[in-house]
Residue frames relative to the residue before (quaternion, step in Angstrom):
aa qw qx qy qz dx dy dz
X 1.0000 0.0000 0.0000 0.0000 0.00 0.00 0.00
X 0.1509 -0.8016 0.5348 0.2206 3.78 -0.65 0.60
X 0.7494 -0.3971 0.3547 0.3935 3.30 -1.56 0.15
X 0.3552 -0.6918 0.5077 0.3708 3.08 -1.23 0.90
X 0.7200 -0.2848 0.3671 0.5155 3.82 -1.80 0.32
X 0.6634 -0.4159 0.5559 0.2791 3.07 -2.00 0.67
X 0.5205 0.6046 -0.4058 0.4460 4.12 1.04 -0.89
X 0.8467 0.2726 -0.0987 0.4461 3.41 0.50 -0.95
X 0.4783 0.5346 -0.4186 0.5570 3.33 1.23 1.47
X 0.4781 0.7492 -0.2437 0.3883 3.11 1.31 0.14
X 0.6836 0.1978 -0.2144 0.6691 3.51 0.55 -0.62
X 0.6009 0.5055 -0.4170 0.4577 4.04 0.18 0.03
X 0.6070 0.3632 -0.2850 0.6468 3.75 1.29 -0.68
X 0.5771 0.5516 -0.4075 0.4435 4.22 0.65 -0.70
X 0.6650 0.5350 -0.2883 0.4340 3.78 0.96 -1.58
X 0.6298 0.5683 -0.2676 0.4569 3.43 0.88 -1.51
X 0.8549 0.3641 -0.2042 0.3081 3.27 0.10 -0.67
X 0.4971 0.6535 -0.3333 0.4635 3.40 2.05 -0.63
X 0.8442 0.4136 -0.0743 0.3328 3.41 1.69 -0.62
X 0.4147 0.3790 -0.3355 0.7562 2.56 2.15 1.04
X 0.4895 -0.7677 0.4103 -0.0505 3.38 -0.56 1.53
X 0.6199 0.4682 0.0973 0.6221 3.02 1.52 -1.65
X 0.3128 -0.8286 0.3394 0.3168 3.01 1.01 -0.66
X 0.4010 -0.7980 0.4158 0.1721 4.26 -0.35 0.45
X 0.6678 -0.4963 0.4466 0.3290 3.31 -1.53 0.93
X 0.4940 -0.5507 0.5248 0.4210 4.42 -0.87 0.87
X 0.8470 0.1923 -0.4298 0.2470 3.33 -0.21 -0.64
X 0.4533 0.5893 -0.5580 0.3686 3.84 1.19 0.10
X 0.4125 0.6862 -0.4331 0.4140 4.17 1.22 -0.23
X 0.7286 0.6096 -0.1416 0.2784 2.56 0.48 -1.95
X 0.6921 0.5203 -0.1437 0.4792 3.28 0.83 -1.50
X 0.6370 0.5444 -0.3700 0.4013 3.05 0.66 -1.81
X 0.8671 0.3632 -0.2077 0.2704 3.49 0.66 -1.19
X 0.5980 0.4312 -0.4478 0.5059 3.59 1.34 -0.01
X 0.4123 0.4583 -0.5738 0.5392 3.77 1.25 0.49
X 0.7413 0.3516 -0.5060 0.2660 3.86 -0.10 -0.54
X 0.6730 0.6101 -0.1784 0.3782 3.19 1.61 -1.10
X 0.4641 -0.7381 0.4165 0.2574 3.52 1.61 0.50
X 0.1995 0.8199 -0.5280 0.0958 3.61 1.17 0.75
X 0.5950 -0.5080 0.4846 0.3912 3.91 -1.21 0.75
X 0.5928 -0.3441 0.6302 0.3648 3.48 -1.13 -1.04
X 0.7112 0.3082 -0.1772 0.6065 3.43 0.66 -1.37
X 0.3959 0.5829 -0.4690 0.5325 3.63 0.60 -0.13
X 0.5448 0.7025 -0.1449 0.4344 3.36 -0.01 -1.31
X 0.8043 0.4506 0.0680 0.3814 2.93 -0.52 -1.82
X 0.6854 0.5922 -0.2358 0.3521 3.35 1.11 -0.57
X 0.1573 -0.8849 0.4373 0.0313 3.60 -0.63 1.13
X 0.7209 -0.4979 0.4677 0.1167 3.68 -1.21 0.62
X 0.5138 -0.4125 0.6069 0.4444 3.81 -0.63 -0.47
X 0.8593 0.3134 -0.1146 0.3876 3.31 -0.21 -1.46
X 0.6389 -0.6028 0.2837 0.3847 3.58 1.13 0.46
X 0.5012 0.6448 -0.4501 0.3611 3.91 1.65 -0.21
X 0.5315 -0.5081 0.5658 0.3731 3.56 -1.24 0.87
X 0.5080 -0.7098 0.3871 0.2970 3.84 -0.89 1.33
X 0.6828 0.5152 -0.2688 0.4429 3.54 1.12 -0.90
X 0.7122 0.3078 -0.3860 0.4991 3.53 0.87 -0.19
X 0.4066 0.5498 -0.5984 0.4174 3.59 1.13 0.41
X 0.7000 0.4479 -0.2915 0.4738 3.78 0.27 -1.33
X 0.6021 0.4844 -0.4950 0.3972 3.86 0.45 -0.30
X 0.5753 0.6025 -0.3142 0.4553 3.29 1.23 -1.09
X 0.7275 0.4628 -0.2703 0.4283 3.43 0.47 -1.40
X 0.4043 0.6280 -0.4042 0.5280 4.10 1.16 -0.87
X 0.8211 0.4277 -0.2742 0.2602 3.15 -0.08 -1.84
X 0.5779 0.6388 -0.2679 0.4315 3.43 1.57 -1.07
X 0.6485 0.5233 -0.2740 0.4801 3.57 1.04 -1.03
X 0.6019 0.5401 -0.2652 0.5250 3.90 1.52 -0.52
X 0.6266 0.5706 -0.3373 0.4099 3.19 0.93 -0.80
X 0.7765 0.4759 -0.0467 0.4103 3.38 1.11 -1.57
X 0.6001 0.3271 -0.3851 0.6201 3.07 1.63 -0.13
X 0.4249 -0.7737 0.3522 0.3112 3.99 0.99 0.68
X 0.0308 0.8158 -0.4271 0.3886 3.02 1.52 1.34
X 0.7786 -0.1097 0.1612 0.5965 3.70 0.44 -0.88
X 0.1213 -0.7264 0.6591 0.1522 3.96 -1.35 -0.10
X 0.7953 -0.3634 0.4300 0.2246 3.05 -1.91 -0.04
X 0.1209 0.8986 -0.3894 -0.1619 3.74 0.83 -0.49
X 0.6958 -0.5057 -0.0148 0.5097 3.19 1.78 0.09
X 0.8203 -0.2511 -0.0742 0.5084 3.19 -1.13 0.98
X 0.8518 0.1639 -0.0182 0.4972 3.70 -1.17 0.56
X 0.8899 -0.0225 -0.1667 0.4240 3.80 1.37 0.42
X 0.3529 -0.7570 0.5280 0.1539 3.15 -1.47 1.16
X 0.2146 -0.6886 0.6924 0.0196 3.28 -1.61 0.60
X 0.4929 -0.5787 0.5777 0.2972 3.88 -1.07 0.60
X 0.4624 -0.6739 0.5480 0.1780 3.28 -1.55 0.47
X 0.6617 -0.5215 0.3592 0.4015 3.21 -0.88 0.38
X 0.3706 0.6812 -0.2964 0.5575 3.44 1.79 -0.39
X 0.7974 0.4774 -0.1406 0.3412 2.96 0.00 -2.23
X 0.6114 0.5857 -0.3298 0.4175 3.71 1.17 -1.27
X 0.7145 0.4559 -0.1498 0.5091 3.59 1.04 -1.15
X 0.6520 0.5830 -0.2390 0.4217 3.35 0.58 -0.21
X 0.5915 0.2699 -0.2166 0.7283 3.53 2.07 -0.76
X 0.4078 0.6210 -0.4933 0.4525 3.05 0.64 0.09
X 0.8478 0.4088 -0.1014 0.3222 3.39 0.26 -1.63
X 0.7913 0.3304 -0.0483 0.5121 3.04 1.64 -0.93
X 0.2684 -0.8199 0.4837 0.1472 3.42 -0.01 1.57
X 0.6534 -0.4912 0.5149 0.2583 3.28 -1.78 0.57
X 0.4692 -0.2337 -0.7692 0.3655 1.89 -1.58 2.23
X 0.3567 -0.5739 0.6899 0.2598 3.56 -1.70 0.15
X 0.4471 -0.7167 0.4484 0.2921 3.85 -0.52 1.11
X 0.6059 -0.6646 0.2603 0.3513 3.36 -0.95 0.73
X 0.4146 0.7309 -0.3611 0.4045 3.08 1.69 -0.28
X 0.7911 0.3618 -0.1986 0.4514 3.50 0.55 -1.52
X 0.5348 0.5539 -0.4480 0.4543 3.67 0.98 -0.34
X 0.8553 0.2998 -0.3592 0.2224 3.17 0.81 -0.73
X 0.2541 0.8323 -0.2395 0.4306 3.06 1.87 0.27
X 0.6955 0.3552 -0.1796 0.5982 3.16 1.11 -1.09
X 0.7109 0.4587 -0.3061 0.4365 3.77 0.58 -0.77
X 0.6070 0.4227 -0.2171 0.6370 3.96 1.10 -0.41
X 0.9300 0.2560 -0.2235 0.1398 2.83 -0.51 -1.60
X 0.6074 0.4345 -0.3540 0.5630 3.86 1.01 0.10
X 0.1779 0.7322 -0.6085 0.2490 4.18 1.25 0.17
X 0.7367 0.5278 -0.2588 0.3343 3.99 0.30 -1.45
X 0.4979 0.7704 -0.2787 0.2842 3.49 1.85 -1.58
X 0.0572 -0.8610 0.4261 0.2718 3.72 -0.38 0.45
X 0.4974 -0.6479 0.4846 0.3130 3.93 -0.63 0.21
X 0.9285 0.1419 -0.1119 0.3245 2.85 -1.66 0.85
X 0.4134 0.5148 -0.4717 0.5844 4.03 1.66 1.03
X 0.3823 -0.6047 0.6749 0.1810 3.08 -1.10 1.28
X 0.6945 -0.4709 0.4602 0.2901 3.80 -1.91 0.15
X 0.7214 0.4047 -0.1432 0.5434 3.01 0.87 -0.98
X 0.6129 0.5361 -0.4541 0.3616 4.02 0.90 -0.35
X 0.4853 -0.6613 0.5511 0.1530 3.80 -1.01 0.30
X 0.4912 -0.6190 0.4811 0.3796 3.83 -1.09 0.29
X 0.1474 -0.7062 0.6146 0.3192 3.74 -0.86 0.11
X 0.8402 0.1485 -0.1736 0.4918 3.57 1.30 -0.45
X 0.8243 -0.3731 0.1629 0.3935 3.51 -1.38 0.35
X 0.4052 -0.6520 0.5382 0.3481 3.71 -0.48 0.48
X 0.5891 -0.6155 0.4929 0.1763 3.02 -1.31 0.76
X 0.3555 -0.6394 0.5362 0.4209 4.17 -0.28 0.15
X 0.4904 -0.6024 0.4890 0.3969 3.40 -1.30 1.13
X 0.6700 -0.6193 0.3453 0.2200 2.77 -1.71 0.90
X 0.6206 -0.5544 0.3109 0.4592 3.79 -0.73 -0.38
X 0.3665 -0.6797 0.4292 0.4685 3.69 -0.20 0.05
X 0.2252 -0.7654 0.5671 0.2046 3.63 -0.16 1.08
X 0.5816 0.6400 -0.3665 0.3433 3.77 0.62 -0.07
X 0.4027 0.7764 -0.1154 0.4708 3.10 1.74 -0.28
X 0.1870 -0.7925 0.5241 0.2497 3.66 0.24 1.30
X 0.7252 0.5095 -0.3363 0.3184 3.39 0.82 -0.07
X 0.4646 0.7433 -0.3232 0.3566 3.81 1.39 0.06
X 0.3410 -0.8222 0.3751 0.2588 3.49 -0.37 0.81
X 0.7852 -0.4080 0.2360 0.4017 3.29 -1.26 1.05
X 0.6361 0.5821 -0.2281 0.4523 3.91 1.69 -1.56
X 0.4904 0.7446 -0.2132 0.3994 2.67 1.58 -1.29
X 0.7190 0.4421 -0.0860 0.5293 3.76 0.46 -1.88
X 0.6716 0.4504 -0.2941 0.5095 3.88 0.52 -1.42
X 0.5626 0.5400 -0.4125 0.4709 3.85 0.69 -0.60
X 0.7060 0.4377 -0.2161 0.5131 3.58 0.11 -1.98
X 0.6008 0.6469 -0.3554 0.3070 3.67 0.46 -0.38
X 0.6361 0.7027 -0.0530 0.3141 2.51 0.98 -2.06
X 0.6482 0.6018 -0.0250 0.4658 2.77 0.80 -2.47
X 0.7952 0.2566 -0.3065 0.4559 3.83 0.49 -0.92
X 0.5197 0.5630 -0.4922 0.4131 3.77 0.87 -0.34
X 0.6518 0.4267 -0.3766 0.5013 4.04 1.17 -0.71
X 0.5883 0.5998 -0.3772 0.3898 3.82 0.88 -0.44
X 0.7678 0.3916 -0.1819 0.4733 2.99 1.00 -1.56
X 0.6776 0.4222 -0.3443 0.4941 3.78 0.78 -0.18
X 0.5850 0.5965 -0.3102 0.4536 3.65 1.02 -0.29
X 0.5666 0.5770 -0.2761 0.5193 3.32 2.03 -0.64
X 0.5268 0.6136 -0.3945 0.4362 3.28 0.97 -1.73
X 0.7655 0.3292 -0.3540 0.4247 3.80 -0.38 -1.98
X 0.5125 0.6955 -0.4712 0.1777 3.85 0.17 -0.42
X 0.8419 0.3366 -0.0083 0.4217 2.52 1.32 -1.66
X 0.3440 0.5828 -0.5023 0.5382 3.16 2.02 -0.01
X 0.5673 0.6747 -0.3171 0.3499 3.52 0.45 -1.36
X 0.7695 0.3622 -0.1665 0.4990 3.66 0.53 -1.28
X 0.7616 0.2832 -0.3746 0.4467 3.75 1.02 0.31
X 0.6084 0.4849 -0.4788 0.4067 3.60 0.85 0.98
X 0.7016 -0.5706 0.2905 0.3128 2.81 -1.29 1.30
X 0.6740 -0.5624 0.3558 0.3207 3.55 -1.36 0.62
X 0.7219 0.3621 -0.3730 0.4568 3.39 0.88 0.00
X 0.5620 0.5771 -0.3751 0.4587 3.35 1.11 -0.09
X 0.5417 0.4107 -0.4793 0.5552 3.70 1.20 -0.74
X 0.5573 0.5618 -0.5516 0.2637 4.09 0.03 -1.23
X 0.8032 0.4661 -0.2415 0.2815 3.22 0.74 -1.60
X 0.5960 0.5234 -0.2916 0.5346 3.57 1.56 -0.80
X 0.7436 0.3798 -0.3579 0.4180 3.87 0.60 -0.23
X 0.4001 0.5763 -0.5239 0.4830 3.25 2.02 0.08
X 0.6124 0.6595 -0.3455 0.2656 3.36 0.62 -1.65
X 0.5690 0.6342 -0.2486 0.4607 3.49 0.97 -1.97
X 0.7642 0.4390 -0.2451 0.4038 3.44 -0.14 -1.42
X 0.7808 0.3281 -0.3430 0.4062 3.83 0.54 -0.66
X 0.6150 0.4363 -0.3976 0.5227 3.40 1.23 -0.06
X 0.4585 0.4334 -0.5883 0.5058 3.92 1.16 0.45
X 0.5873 -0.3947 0.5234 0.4747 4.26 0.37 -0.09
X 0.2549 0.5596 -0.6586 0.4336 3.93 -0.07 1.75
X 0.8771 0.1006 0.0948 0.4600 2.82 -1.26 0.25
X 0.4213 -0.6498 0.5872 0.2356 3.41 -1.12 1.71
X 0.8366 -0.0453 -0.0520 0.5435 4.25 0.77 0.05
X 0.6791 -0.4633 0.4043 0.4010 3.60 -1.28 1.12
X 0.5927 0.4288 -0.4496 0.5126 4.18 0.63 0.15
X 0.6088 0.5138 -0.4322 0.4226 3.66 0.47 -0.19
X 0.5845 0.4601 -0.2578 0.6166 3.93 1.15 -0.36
X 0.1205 -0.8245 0.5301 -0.1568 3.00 -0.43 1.66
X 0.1978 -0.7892 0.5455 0.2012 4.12 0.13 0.89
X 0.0293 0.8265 -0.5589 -0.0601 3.57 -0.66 0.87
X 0.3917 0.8266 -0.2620 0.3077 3.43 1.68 -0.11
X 0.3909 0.6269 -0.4498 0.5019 3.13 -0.46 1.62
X 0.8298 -0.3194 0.2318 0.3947 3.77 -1.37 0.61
X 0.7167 0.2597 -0.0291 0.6465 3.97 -0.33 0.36
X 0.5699 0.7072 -0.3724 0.1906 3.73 0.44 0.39
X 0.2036 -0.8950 0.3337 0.2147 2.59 1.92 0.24
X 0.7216 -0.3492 0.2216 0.5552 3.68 0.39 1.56
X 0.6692 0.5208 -0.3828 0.3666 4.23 0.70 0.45
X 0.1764 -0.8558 0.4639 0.1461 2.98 -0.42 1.17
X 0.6590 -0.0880 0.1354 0.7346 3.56 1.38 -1.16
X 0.3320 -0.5822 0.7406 0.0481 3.31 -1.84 0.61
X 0.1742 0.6908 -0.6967 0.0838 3.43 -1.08 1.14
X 0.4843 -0.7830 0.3855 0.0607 2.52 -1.33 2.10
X 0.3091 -0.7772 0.4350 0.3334 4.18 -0.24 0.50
X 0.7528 0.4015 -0.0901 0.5138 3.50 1.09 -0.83
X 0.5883 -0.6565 0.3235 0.3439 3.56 -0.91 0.25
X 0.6742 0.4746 -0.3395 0.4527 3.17 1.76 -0.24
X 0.4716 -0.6344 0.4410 0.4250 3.43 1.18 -0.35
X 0.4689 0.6923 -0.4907 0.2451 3.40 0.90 0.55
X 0.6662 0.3548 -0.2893 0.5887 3.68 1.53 -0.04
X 0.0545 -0.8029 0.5766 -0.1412 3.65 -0.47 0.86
X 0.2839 -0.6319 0.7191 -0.0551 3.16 -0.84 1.66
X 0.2532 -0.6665 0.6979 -0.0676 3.79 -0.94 1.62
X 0.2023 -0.7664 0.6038 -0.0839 3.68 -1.04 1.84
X 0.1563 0.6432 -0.7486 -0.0368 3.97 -0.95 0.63
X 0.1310 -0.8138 0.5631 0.0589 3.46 -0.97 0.92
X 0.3434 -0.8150 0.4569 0.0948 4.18 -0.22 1.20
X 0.0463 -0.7574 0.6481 0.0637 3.52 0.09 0.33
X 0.4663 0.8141 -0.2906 0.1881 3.67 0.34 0.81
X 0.4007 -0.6694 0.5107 0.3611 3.71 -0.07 0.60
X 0.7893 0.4250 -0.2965 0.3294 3.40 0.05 -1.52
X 0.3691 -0.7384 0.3144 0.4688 4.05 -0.72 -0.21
X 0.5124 -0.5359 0.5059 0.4408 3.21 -1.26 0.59
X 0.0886 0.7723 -0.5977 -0.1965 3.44 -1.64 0.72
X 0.8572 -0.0326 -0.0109 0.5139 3.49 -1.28 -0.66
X 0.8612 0.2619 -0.3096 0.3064 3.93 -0.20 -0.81
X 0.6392 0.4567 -0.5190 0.3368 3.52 1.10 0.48
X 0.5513 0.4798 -0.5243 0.4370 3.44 1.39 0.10
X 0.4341 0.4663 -0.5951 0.4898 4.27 0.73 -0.38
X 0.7026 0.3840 -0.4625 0.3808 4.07 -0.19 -1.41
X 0.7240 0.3726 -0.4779 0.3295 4.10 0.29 -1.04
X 0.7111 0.4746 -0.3807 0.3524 4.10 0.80 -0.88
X 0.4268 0.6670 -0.4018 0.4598 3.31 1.81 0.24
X 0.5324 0.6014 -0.2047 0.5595 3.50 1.40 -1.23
X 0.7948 0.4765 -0.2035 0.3159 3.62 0.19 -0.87
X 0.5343 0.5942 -0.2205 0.5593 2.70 1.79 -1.45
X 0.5983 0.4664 -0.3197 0.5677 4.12 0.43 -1.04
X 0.8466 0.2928 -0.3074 0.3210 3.62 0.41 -0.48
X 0.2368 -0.7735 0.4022 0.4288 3.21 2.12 0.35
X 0.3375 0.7505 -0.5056 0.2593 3.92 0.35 1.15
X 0.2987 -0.8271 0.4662 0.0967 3.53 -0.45 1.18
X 0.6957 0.2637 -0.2805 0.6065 3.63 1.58 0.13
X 0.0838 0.6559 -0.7463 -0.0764 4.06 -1.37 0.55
X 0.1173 -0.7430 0.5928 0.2877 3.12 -1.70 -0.12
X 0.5657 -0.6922 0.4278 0.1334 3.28 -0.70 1.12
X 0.3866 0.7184 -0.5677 0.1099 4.23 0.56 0.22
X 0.1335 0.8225 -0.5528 -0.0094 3.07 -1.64 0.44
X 0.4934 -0.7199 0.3018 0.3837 4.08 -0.19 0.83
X 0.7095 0.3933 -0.3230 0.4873 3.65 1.13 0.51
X 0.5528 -0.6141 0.4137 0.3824 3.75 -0.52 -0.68
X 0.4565 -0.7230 0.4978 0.1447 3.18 -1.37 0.60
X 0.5383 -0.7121 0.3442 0.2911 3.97 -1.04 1.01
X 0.7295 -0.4259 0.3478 0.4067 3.12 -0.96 0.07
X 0.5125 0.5371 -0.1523 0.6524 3.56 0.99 -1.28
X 0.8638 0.2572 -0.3285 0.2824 3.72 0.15 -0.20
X 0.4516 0.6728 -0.2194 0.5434 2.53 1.82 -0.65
X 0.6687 0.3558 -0.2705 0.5942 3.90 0.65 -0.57
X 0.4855 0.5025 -0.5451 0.4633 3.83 0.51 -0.35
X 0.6377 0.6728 -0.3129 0.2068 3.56 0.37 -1.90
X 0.5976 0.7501 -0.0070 0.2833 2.56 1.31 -2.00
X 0.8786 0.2943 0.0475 0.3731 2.97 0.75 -1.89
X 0.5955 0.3210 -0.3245 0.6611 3.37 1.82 0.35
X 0.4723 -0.7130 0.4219 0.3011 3.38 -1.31 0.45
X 0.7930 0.5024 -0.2063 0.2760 3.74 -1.29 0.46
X 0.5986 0.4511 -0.3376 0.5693 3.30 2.09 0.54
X 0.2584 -0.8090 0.5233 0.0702 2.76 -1.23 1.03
X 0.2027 -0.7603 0.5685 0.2401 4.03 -0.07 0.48
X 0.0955 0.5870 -0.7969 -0.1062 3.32 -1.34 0.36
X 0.1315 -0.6711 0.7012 0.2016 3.80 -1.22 0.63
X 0.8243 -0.0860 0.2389 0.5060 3.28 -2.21 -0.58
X 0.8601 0.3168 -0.2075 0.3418 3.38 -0.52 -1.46
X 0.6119 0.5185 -0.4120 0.4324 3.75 0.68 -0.95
């Protein structure tokens, strides 16, 4: 017998979690739900490509479809917790969930992106909505694309949120890291952490030349909320004091509109947000 679809992990991961307040370790989800779902042993037993037990892939994948209908979140590394959304929502909907709304949740937020605050702008072009891969009519390229596309969504979430539970010098050092494998620095010694008390808005300095006479200025945000207009005036304030004609701007969320046009309008910042 095989596992049921990832659709039909969904309320069993929704229940589990309505009943942990606080919210619960993934794999107590997991379980909770191949215990509601009456899983064999061999069930169980069952394995992916990539070596993941199949049923805690599809809890995972449930959990993703909760996330996107802001239904539940990540709350940190290795656990999820319902939203204040999510709390009301089981709340509202008694057990069974109609087949309608299950499927509602499994489809109908697929497009929904993770981890963009309301208030954060695009820094790049939007992508054309996707095809509707539900569609008996969508090609196979069609489906392997849309696929694709969510395995980079959904893992692009995951590091976010790893991302949002290391300490602040450990992100400096990983967004140093990032940057020299974007082409910084002629070698990972040219990226210099300077982050820390008295930094006057500097997180790191990467050097372009062997003397250090060009110098790329780093502030790095570890931040849900978005960054807007007066902390980019405070970083080109930072630059300015370092008479520096280049910063980059990176941060694990997104940036306003209002900041985004500041950026704009002086020369030598670069934004990278969450998603870019």
């Amino acid at each position: 017998m095989s596992v049921p679809t990832y659709d039909q992990f969904i309320e069993p991961v929704l229940r589990f979690l309505a009943t942990k307040p606080d919210g619960a370790p993934t794999r107590d989800a997991q379980e909770a739900a191949a215990k509601t779902l009456q899983l064999a042993e061999e069930q169980q037993e069952e394995l992916i490509a990539s070596g993941q037990a199949t049923y805690k892939n599809r809890a995972g994948w449930a959990h993703d479809r909760l996330k996107r209908a802001g239904l539940s979140s990540s709350a940190k590394r290795g656990y999820w917790k319902l939203t204040d959304t999510g709390v009301a929502y089981a709340e509202k909907h008694p057990s069974p969930l109609p087949a309608e709304e299950v499927e509602q949740l499994a489809i109908g937020y697929m497009n929904v992106k993770l981890k963009v605050a309301a208030d954060a702008a695009p820094l790049d072009d939007q992508p054309a909505v996707e095809p509707d891969v539900s569609s008996a009519t969508a090609s196979p390229d069609d489906r392997l694309a849309q696929a694709l596309q969510e395995l980079r969504d959904a893992t692009a979430a995951d590091l976010l949120d790893n991302l949002l539970q290391v300490s602040p010098n450990r992100f400096e050092v990983i967004v140093l890291d990032v940057l020299h494998r974007l082409g910084y620095g002629a070698s990972r010694n040219d990226l210099q952490r300077v982050g820390g008390s008295g930094d006057a808005g500097i997180d790191g300095i990467i050097s372009l030349d062997k003397l250090g006479l060009e110098k790329v200025y780093v502030q790095a945000k570890r931040w849900q909320s978005t960054v807007g207009r007066p902390e980019l005036q405070a970083f080109y304030g930072a630059l300015a004091g370092q008479k520096a004609k280049r910063g980059v701007f990176i941060t694990t969320s997104g940036f306003t509109v209002h900041a985004i046009d500041f950026a704009r309008s002086v020369e030598g910042i670069v934004l990278v947000d969450g998603t870019r």
